[in-house]
N, C-alpha and C positions, 0 to 999 in steps of 0.2 A: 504494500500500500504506500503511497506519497504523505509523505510526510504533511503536507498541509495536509491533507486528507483525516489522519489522525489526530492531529491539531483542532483541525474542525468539530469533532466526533466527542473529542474530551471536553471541548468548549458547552459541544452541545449539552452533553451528561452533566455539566458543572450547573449550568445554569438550569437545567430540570429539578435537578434538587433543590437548588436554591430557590428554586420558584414554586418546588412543592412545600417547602417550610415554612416560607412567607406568604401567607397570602394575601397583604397588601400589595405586593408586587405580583401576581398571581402572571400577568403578562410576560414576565420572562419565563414560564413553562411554555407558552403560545410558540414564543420564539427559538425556543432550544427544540422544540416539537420539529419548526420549518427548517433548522439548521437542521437538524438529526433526517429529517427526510431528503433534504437536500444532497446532504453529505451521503447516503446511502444511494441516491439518484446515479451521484457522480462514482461512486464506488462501481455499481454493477452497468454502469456503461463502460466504464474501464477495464471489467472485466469479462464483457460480452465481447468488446471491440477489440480485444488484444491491446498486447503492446510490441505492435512488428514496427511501431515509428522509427524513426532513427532521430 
């Protein structure tokens, strides 16, 4: 996996928690939700499409 990739993915799980424990902020679960699908989008296109790039 790419490193941002991973980056992304942890970012997203950070902010899932933090957004399940707070619920004044309840909006950063919304958003770790988008990144976390986002990140997974970008994951299994990368892995559907190969990596023959150069």
């Amino acid at each position: 996996m790419n490193l941002a990739l991973i980056i992304i993915i942890v970012i997203a799980v950070i902010l899932a928690i933090f957004g399940g424990l707070n619920s004044a902020l309840s909006w950063l679960l919304w958003v770790a939700i988008i990144i976390g699908v986002i990140a997974l989008i970008v994951f299994l296109f990368r892995l559907i499409s190969g990596r023959n790039r150069v």
